[in-house]
N, C-alpha and C positions, 0 to 999 in steps of 0.2 A: 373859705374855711373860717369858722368866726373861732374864739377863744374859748369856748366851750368844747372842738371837736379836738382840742390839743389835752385837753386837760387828765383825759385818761392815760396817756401815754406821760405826764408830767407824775401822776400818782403814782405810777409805776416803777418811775424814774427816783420821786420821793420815798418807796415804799424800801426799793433796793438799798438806797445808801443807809434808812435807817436802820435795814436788817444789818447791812454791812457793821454800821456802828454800835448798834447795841449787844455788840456779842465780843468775851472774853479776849479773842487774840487778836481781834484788827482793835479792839480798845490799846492793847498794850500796844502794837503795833507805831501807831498816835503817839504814845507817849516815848514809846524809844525813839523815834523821829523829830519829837521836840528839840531836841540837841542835833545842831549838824555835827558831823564825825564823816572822818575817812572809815568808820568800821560800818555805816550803814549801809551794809550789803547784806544779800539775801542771807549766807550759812550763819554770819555773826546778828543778825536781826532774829532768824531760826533760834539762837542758841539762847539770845536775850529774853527771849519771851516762853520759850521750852515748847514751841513745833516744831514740827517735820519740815524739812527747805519746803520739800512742793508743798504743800500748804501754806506756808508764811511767802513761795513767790506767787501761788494764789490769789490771795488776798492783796499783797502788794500788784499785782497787773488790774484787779477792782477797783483796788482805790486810784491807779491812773487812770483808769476808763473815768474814775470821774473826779477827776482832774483836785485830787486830794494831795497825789503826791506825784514828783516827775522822778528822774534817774539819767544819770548821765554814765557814761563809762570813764573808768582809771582800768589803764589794763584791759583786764579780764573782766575785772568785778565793776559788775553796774552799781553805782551808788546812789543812793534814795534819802528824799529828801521830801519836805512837806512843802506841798506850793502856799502861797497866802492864805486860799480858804481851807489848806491841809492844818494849817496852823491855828485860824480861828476857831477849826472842831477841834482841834486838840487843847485849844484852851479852856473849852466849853465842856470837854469831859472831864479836865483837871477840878474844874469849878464844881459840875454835879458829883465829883467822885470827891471832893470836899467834904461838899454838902451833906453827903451820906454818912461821912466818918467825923462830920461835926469837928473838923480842921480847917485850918487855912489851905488855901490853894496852894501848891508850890512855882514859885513864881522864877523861872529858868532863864531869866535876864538880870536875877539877882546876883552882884559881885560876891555874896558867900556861897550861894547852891554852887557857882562855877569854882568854887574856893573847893570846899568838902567834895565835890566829886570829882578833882582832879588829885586829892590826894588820896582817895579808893581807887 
């Protein structure tokens, strides 16, 4: 099989995670997951970003298919978390979602982001 006969099935594989990523709720998705938290589970991940559970645990079983995000369980509740390259797309939309709004990125390893969002 030479590296041309893989390539359509690669496109396809590219084609998906871009649809995944270019659309409003696995964007926000990304971004609730930037912070690890005991609340990243599927109702309180639903309620952050305003879907429906089955849909946001939709999205959330896509992005583990490709290995975006993993999940371990506490209890009951699975909690979710962005693996390394979950994180680098999450950075990379912080950046183009910047860009757009002609802002600085918000940078979630900054000691004041973790300041003001622990006192909301």
């Amino acid at each position: 099989m030479s590296e041309y006969d893989s390539r359509p099935d690669q496109q396809a594989a590219d084609d998906a995670i871009m649809d995944l990523l270019l659309n409003e709720k696995p964007a926000k998705i990304l971004r609730t997951l930037r912070e690890p938290s005991k609340d990243n589970y599927g109702q309180a991940i639903a309620y952050k970003i305003n879907s429906t559970y089955s849909h946001t645990l939709k999205l959330l079983k896509r992005f583990e298919e490709h290995d975006v995000v993993e999940s371990d369980t506490d209890g009951r509740k699975k909690i979710y978390e962005l693996t390394e390259d979950g994180q680098e797309l999450a950075d990379a939309a912080e950046q183009l979602l910047a860009k757009t709004q002609n802002r600085e990125p918000v940078q979630y390893d900054d000691p004041l982001v973790e300041a003001e969002s622990s006192v909301i």
